[in-house]
C-alpha positions as MATLAB code, in Angstrom:
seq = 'XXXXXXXXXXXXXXXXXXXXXXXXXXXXXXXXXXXXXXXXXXXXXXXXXXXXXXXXXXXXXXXXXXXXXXXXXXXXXXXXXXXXXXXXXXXXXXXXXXXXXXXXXXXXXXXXXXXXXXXXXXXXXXXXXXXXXXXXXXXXXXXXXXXXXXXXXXXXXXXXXXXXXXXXXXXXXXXXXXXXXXXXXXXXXXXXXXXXXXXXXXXXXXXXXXXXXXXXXXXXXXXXXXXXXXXXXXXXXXXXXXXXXXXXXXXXXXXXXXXXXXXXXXXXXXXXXXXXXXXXXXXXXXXXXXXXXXXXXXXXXXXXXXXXXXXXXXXXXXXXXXXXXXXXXXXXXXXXXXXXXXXXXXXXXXXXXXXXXXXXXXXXX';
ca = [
     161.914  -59.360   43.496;
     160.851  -62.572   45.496;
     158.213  -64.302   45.836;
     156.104  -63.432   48.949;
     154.168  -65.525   51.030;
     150.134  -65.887   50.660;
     149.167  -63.771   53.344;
     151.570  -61.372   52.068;
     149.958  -61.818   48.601;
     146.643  -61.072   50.191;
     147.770  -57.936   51.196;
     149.405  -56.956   47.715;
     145.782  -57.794   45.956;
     143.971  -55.717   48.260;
     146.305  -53.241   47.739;
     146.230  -53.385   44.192;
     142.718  -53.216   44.345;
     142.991  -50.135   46.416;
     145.086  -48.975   43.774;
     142.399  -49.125   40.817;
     139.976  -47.192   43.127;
     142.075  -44.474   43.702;
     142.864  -44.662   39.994;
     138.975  -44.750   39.157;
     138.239  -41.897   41.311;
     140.735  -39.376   39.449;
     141.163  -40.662   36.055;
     141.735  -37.481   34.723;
     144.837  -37.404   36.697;
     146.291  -40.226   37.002;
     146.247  -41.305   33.309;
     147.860  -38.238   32.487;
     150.736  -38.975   34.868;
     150.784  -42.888   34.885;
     154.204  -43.069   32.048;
     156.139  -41.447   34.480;
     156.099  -44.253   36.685;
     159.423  -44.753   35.771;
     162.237  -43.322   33.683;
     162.144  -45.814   31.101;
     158.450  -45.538   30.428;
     158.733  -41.950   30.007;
     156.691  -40.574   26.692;
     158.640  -38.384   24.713;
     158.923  -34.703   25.453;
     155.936  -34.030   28.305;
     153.272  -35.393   25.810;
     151.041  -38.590   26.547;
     150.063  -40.495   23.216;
     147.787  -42.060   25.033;
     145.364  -39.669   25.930;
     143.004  -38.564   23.246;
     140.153  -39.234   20.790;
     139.062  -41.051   18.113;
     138.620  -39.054   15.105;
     137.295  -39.923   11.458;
     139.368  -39.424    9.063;
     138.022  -40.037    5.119;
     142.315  -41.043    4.267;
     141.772  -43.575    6.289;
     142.529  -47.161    6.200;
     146.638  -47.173    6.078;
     145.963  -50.605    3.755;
     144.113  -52.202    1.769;
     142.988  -55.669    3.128;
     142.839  -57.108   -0.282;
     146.094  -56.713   -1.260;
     148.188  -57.650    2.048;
     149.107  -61.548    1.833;
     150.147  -61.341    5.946;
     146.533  -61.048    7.516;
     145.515  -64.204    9.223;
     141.860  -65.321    8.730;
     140.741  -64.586   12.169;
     141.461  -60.952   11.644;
     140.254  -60.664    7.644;
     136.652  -59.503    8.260;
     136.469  -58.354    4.675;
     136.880  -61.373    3.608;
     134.526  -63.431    5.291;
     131.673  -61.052    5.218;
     131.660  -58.102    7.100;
     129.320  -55.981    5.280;
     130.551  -51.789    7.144;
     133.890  -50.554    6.728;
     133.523  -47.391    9.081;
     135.547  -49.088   11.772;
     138.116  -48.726    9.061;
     138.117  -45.102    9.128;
     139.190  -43.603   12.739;
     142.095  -42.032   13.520;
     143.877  -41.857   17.327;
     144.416  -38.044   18.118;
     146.072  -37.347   21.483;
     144.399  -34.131   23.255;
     148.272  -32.545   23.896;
     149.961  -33.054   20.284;
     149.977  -34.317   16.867;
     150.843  -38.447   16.408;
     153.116  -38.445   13.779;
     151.705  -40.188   10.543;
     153.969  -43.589    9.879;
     155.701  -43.408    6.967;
     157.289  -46.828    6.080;
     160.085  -45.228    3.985;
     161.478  -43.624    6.920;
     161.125  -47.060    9.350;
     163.091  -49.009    6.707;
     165.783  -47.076    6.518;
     166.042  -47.030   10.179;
     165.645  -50.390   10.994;
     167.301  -51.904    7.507;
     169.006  -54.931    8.741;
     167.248  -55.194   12.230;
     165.162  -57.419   13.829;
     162.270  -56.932   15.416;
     159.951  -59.553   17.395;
     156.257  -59.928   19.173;
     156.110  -61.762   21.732;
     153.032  -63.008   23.384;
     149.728  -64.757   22.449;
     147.085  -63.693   20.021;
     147.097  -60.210   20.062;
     150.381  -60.261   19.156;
     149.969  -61.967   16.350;
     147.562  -59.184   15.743;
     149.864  -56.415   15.928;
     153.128  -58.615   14.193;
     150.370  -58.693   10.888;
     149.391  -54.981   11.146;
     153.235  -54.120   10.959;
     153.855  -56.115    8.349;
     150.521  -54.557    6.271;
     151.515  -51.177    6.846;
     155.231  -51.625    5.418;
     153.871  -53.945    2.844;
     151.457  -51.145    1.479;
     154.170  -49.088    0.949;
     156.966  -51.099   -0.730;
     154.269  -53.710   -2.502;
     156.544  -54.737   -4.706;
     159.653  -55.798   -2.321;
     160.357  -59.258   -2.468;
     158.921  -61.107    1.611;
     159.149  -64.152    2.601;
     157.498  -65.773    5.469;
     158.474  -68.994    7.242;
     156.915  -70.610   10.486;
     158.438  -73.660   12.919;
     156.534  -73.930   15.708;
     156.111  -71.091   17.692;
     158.227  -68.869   15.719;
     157.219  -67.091   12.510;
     159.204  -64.835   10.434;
     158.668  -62.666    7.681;
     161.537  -60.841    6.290;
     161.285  -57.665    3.693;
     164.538  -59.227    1.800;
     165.297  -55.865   -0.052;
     165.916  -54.093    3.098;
     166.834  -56.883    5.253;
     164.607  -56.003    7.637;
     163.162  -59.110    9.936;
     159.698  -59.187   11.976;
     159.315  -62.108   14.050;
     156.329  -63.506   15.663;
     157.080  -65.969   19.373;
     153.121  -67.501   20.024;
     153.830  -67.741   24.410;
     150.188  -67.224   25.765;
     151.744  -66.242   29.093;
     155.452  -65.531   28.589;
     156.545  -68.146   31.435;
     156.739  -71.905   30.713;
     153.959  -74.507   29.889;
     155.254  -77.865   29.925;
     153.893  -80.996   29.514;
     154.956  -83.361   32.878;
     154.679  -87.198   34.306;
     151.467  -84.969   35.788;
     150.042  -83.152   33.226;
     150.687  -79.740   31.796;
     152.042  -77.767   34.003;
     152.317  -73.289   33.540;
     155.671  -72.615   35.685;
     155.443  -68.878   37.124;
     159.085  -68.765   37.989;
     160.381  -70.236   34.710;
     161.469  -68.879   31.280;
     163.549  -71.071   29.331;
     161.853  -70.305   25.840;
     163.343  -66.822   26.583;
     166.671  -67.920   24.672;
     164.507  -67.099   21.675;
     164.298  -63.675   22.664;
     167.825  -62.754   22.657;
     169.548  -60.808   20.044;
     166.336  -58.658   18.795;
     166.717  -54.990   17.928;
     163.235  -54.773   19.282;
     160.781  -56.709   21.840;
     157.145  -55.924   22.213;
     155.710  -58.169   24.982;
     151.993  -58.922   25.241;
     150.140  -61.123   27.712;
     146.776  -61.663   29.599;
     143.895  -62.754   28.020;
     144.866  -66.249   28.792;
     145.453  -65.873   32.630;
     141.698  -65.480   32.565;
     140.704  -68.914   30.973;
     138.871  -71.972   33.038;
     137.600  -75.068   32.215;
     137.814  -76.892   29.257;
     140.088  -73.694   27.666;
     142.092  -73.486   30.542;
     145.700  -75.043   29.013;
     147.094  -76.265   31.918;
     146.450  -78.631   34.862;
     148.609  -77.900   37.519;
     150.519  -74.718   38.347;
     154.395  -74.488   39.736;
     155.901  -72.449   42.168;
     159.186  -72.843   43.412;
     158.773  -76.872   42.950;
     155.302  -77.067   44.389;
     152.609  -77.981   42.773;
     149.177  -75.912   42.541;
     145.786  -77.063   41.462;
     144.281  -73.116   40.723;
     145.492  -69.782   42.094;
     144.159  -66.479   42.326;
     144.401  -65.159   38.502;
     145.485  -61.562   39.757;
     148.659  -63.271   41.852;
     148.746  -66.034   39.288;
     149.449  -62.812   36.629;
     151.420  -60.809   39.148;
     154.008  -63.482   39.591;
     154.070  -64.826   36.224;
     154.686  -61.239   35.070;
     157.551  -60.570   37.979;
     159.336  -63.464   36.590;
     158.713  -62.242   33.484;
     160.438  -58.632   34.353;
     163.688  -60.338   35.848;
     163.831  -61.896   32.928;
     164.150  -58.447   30.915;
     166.669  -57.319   33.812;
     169.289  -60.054   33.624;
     169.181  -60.861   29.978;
     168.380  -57.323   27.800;
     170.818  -55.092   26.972;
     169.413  -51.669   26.404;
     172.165  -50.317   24.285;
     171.025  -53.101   21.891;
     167.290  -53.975   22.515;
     164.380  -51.683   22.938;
     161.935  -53.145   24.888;
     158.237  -52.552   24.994;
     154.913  -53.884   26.844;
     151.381  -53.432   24.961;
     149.128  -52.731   27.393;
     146.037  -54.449   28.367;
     143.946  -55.557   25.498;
     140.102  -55.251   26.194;
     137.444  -57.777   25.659;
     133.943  -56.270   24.470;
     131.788  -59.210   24.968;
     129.565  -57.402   27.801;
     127.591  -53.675   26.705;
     127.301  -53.091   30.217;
     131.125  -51.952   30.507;
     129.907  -49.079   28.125;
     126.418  -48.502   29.139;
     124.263  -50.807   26.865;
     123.756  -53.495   29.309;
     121.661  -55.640   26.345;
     124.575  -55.825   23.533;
     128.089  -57.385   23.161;
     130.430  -55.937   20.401;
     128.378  -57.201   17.697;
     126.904  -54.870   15.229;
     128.182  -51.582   16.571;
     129.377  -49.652   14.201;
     131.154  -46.567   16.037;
     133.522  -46.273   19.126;
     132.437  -45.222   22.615;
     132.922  -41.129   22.304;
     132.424  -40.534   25.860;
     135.626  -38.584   27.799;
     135.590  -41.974   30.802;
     134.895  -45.647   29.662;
     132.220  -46.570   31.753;
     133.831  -50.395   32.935;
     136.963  -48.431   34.226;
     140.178  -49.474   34.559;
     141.176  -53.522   34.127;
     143.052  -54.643   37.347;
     145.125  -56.390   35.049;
     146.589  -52.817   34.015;
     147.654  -52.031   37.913;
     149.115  -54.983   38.084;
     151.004  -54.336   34.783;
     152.362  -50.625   36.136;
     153.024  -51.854   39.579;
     155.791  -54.737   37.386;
     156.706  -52.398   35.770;
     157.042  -49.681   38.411;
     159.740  -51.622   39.473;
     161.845  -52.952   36.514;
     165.230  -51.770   36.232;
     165.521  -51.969   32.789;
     164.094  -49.522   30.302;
     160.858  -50.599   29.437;
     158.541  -48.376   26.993;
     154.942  -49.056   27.927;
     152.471  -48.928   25.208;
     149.537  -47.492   27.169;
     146.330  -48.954   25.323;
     144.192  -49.867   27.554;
     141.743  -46.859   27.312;
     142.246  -46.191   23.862;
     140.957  -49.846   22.770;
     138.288  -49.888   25.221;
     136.598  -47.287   23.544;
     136.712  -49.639   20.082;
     133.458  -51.418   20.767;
     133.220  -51.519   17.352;
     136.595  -53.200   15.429;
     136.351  -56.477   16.523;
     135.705  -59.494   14.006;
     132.198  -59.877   15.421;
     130.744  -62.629   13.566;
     132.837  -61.975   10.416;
     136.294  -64.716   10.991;
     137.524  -67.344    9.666;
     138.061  -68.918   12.859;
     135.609  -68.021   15.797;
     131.907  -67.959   15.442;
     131.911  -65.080   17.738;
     134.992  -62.738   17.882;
     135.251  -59.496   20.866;
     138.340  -59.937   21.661;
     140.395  -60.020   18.572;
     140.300  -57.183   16.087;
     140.012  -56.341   12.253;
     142.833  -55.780   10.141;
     142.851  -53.103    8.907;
     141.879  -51.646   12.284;
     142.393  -51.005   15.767;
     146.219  -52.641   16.149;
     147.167  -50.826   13.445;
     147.100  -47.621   15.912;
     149.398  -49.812   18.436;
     152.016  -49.857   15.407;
     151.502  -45.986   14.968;
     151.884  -45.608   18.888;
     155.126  -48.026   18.307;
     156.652  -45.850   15.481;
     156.455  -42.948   17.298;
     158.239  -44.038   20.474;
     160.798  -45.361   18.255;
     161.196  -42.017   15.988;
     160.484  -39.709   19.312;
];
């Protein structure tokens, strides 16, 4: 799809925005019927895994913290402090059928000698060390390794050759350092030659489209060899992600790669998005149980389903948006090893650790 023009562009947003109204206004509805956008997102059977509750269940968590050597410090609560473990102890149950427990054994021997790799920024790092603490927990003894060169980090279970790779890309397009400055290229994906030959890609991005000012990592944005000082951030992440999709639809083969999109992580930094106007996601200690999350639903997840709407390529999108927002309470809070105030990350064991369930079971369904 091409570029359009910015009075085009105006239109789009406003449409988009139209979109999350109508989308607001029957929730019920239209989150049961959203992964049938398009064939390739389809759930398995007629079930949606992404409709449910969050339950507590005493079995849980699927690790112990202690004993995984994968979790990086800005996820390790446990370890620097966090005094409740209750966060630990929920459980996604979808309204329409059972998730499927995940059961390591059965994931190495399907994916013995595969690769598979998360790509995005930090939230996929997230997810890439919940993976490899729910296989590790199982097989604790199998011999890992992990290695890291620059972006890319590996670790590989060497007794079943089985290979989880990590690509840090904030925003999936380029971000190159020029005669100018640095410079994010929304038409441009060379560090996609990384991607390639992966029995598996699970592609995260957003939180970073959102960043100004002195955390802002770029100076100048490119489009079609003109320069731009700032941009809209819903076009900026609506073009960014287009290029992003013909990416996926002239270089993956699905008879070789399964391809996935985590949906819109949530931020939990403001109580009024669930109706406590005073607090940010420090100290709570249980999820929002309410049936509609009070904020709504991000724009950045219409613009997500209208990209993908229109891939060609089979793309399985991991819908959890709603199910995170409710998890007011699994962030790091005050308790990392890196950020003196953490609600946008989460704990390990915790919330991505559901995201890896939700992955399993598209991959066994």
């Amino acid at each position: 799809m091409g570029f359009l023009f910015p009075t085009l562009l105006l239109c789009l947003f406003v449409m988009l925005f139209s979109f999350q109204t109508k989308a607001e206004e029957f929730d019920p509805y239209f989150n049961a019927n959203v992964s049938s956008l398009s064939s390739g997102r389809k759930l398995a059977g007629r079930c949606n895994l992404f409709r449910g509750k969050w339950v507590y269940d005493s079995s849980y968590p699927l690790y112990d913290p202690s004993t995984c050597p994968f979790i990086d410090p800005q996820f390790n609560c446990q370890k620097y402090g966090r005094p409740d473990t209750q966060y630990q102890k929920y459980r996604w149950q979808p309204f329409s059928c059972p998730l499927p427990r995940f059961n390591a054994f059965d994931f190495l021997a399907k994916y013995r000698g595969k690769k598979i790799m998360f790509v995005g920024d930090s939230l996929s790092l997230n997810q890439f060390n919940s993976l490899a603490c729910m296989i590790h927990s199982w097989v604790p003894q199998a011999r890992t390794t992990f290695t890291k060169q620059d972006a890319l980090s590996k670790i590989t279970f060497e007794d079943y050759g089985l290979e989880l790779f990590l690509y840090r890309t904030p925003y999936l397009v380029d971000l190159d350092r020029e005669s100018v400055g640095r410079v994010l290229k929304i038409d441009s994906i060379k560090s996609g030659d990384a991607w390639r030959g992966m029995d598996v890609l699970v592609f995260n991005t957003w939180h970073w489209w959102t960043h100004t000012g002195s955390s802002q990592p770029w100076d100048y944005i490119q489009d079609r060899n003109k320069l731009y000082k700032d941009m809209n951030r819903f076009i900026l992440f609506y073009k960014g992600l287009t290029t992003w999709a013909r990416w996926v639809n002239i270089n993956v083969n699905p008879a070789q790669t399964k391809v996935f999109f985590l949906g819109i992580s949530p931020v939990h930094y403001e109580g009024k998005d669930w109706n406590q106007p005073a607090k940010s996601c420090m100290s709570e200690k249980e999820p929002f149980f309410g049936l509609k999350y009070p904020a709504g639903t991000p724009m950045a997840w219409v613009i997500v389903n209208k990209v993908l709407s229109r891939i060609k390529k089979p793309v399985y999108f991991l819908d959890v948006t709603t199910l995170s927002q409710y998890r007011k309470d699994a962030h790091p809070e005050g308790y990392s090893g890196i950020m003196t105030t953490d609600c946008s990350h989460w704990c390990l064991p915790g919330l991505p650790d559901t995201w890896n369930v939700l992955l399993h079971a598209a991959l066994f369904g």
